[in-house]
DODONU-339911 format. One record per residue (C-alpha): residue in three letters; x, z, y. Coordinates in Angstrom, 3 decimals. Example, Ala and Ser with C-alpha at 12.3 -4.5 7.8 and 13.67 -1.06 7.14 Angstrom:
// DODONU-339911
PT  residuo         u         w         v
PT      ALA    12.300     7.800    -4.500
PT      SER    13.670     7.140    -1.060
END
This chain:
// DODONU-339911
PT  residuo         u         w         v
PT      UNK    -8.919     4.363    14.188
PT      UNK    -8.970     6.955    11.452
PT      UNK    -7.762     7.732     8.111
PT      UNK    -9.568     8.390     4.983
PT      UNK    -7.328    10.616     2.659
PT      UNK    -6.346    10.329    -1.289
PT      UNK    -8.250    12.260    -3.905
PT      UNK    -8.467    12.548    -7.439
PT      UNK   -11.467    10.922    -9.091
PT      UNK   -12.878    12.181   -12.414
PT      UNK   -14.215     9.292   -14.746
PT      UNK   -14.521     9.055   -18.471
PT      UNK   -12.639     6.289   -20.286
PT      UNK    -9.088     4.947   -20.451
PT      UNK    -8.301     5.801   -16.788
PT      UNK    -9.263     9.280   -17.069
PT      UNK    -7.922    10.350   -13.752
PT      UNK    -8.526     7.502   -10.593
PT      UNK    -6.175     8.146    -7.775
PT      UNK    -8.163     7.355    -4.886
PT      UNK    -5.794     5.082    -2.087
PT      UNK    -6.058     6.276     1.727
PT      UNK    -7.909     3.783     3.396
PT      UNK    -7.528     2.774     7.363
PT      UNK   -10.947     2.654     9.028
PT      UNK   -11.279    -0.735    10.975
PT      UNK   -10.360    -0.774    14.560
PT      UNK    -7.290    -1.012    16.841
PT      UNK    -4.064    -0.082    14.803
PT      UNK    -3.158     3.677    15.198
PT      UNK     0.298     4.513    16.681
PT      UNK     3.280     3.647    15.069
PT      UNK     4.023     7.618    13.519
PT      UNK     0.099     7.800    12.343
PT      UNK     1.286     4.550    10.597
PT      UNK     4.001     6.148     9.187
PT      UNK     1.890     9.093     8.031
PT      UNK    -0.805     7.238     6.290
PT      UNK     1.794     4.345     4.549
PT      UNK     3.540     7.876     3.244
PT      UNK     0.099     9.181     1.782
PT      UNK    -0.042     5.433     0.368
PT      UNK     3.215     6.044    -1.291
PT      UNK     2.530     9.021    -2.699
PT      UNK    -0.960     7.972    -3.775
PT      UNK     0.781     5.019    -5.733
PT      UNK     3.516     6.500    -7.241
PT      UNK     1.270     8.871    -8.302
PT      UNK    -0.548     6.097   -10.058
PT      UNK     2.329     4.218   -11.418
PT      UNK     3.100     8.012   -12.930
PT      UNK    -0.067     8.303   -14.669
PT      UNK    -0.125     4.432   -15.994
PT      UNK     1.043     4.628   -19.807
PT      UNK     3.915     2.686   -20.532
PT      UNK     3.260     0.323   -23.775
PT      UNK     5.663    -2.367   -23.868
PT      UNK     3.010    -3.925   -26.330
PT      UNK    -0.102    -4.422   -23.810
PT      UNK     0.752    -7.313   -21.725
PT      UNK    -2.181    -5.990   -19.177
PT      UNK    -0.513    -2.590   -18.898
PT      UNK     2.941    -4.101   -18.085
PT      UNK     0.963    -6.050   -15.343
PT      UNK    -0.890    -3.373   -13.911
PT      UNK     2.742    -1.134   -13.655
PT      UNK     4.407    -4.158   -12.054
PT      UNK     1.627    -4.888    -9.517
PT      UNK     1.517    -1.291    -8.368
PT      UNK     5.262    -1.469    -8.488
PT      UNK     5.306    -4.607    -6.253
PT      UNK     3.036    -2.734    -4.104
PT      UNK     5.223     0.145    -3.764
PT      UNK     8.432    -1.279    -2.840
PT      UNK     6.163    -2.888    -0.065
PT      UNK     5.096     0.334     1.286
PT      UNK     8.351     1.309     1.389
PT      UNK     9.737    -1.579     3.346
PT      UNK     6.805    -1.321     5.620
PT      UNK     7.679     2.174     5.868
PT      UNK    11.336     1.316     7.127
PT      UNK    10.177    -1.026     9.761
PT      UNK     7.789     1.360    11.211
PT      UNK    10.962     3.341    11.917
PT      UNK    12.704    -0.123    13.126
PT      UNK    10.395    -0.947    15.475
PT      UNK     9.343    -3.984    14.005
PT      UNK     6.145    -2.905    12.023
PT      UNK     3.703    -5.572    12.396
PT      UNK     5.900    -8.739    12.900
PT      UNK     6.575   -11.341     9.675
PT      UNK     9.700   -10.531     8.455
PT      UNK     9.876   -14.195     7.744
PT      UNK     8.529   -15.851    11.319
PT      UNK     8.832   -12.676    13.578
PT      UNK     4.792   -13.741    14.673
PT      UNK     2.815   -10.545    14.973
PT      UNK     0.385   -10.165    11.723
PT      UNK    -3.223   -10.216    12.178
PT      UNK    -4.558    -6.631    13.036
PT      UNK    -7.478    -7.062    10.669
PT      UNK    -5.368    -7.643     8.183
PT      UNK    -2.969    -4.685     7.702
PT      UNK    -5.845    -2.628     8.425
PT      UNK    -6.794    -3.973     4.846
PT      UNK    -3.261    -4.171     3.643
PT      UNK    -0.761    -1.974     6.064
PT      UNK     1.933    -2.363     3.547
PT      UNK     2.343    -6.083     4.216
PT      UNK     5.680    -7.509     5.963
PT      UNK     4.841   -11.151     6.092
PT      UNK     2.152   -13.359     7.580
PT      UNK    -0.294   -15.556     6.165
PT      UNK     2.065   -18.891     6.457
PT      UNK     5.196   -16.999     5.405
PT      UNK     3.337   -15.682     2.143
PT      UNK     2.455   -19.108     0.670
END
C-alpha cells in the first residue's frame, strides 16, 4: 500500500486555497507506524482546513462545514491513540475487526458498520 501526500490546490472562488487530504492507495493496510504517519499528515491536513474555514456565526453552511471537519478531527485523533494502543482497527463499540476496504477509505474511523447506526 502507499500514500498519496497533502498539497495545496489553487482555485478561484470562495475556497481560494483547497487543502488536498492524503489519500491511502487500496490494498492490504500498511503497518501500524505508516498508519500513524499518514493519520498525522491527515491531521495536519485538516486542521489546516478547519484554520482556513472563515468563521461566520451567521452562515448556517459554514458552521456545518467547521463542525464536520471538526468531527472528523477529533476522529483522527482517537484513531491516532489507538494506533499507539494496539487496538487500531477493532470497533471501539463491538471489538470486531473493521472492514479493510473501509478504513482504506476512511482510516480515521473507530467503529464498525453495526456500531455506527
Amino acid at each position: 500500500m502507499t500514500f498519496s501526500t497533502g498539497s495545496t490546490i489553487s482555485t478561484t472562488g470562495p475556497a481560494p486555497h483547497l487543502i488536498a487530504l492524503p489519500q491511502l492507495e487500496p490494498g492490504p493496510l500498511p503497518t501500524p507506524s505508516a498508519v500513524d504517519e499518514h493519520l498525522a499528515r491527515t491531521e495536519q491536513a485538516r486542521q489546516a482546513q478547519l484554520d482556513a474555514l472563515p468563521v461566520d456565526p451567521c452562515s448556517v453552511v459554514t458552521a456545518a462545514h467547521r463542525r464536520t471537519v471538526v468531527r472528523i478531527l477529533e476522529q483522527v485523533r482517537t484513531a491516532r491513540l489507538r494506533v499507539r494502543e494496539g487496538s487500531y482497527g477493532l470497533c471501539a463499540g463491538c471489538s470486531t475487526a473493521i472492514e479493510p476496504d473501509v478504513l482504506v477509505g476512511q482510516p480515521w474511523l473507530v467503529t464498525c458498520a453495526g456500531c455506527s447506526r
